[in-house]
C-alpha positions in Angstrom: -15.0 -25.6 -12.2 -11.5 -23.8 -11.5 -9.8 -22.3 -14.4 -5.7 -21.3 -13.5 -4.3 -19.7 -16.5 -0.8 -17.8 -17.5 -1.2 -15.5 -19.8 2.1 -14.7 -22.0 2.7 -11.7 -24.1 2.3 -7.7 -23.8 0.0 -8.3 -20.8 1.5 -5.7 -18.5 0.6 -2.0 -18.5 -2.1 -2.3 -21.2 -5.3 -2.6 -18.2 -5.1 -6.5 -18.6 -6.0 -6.8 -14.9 -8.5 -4.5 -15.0 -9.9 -5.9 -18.0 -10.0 -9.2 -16.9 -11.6 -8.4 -14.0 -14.8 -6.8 -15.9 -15.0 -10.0 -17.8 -15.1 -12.1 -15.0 -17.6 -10.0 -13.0 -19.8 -9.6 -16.2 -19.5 -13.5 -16.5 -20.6 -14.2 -12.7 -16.7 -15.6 -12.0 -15.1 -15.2 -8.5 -10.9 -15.7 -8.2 -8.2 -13.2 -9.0 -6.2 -11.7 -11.6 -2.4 -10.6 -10.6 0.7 -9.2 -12.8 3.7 -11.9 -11.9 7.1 -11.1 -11.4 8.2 -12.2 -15.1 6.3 -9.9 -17.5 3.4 -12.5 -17.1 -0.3 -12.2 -16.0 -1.7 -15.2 -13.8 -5.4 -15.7 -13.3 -7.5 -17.9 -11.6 -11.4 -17.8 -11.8 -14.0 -20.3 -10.3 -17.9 -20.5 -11.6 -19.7 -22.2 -14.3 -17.6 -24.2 -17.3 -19.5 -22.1 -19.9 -18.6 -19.2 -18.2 -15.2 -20.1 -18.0 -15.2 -21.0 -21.1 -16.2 -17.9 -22.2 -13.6 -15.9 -19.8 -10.6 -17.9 -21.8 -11.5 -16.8 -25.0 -11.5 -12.9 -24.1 -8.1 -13.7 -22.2 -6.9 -14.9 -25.3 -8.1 -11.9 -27.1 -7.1 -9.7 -24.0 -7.8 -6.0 -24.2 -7.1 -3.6 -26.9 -3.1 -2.2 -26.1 -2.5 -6.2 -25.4 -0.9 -8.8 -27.1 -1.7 -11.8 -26.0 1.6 -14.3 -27.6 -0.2 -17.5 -25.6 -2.4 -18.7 -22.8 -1.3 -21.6 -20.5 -4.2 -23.0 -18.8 -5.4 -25.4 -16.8 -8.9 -27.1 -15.3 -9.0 -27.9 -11.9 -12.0 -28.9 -9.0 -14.0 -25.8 -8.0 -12.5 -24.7 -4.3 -15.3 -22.3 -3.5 -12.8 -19.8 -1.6 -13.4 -16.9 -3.4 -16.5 -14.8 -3.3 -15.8 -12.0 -5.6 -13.5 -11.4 -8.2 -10.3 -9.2 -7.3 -7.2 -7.6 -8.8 -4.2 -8.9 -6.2 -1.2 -7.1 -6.5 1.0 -9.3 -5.9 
């Protein structure tokens, strides 16, 4: 599965990024994690449901510094284009 997911708040300059990537590697995930243009934090992360699962739930929690104010997400068909997990700037 493919989990794409816009993450609202007090997500910028508290490590989210970095965070997020430790989750997903932890969790066996490959994908991304970027800071957008708006304040926001966009990530996308491929692997197992209960993985991803899993991933969403910290994201939703995010790191401590964060505030996490919502998570837009969505499920979508495993690409298999990634093969690790990466901070993108921009």
């Amino acid at each position: 599965m493919r989990l794409s997911a816009i993450i609202h708040g007090r997500v910028q300059g508290v490590f989210f990024r970095d965070f997020t990537r430790r989750q997903a590697w932890a969790l066996g995930l490959t994908g991304y994690v970027r800071n957008l243009p708006d304040g926001t934090v966009e990530a996308v992360a491929e692997g197992p449901r209960e993985a991803l699962d899993k991933l969403l739930e910290r994201l939703e929690a995010g790191p401590s510094g964060a505030r996490v104010d919502k998570v837009d997400f969505r499920w979508e068909e495993h690409s298999g284009k990634f093969d690790l997990f990466e901070v993108r700037h921009r």
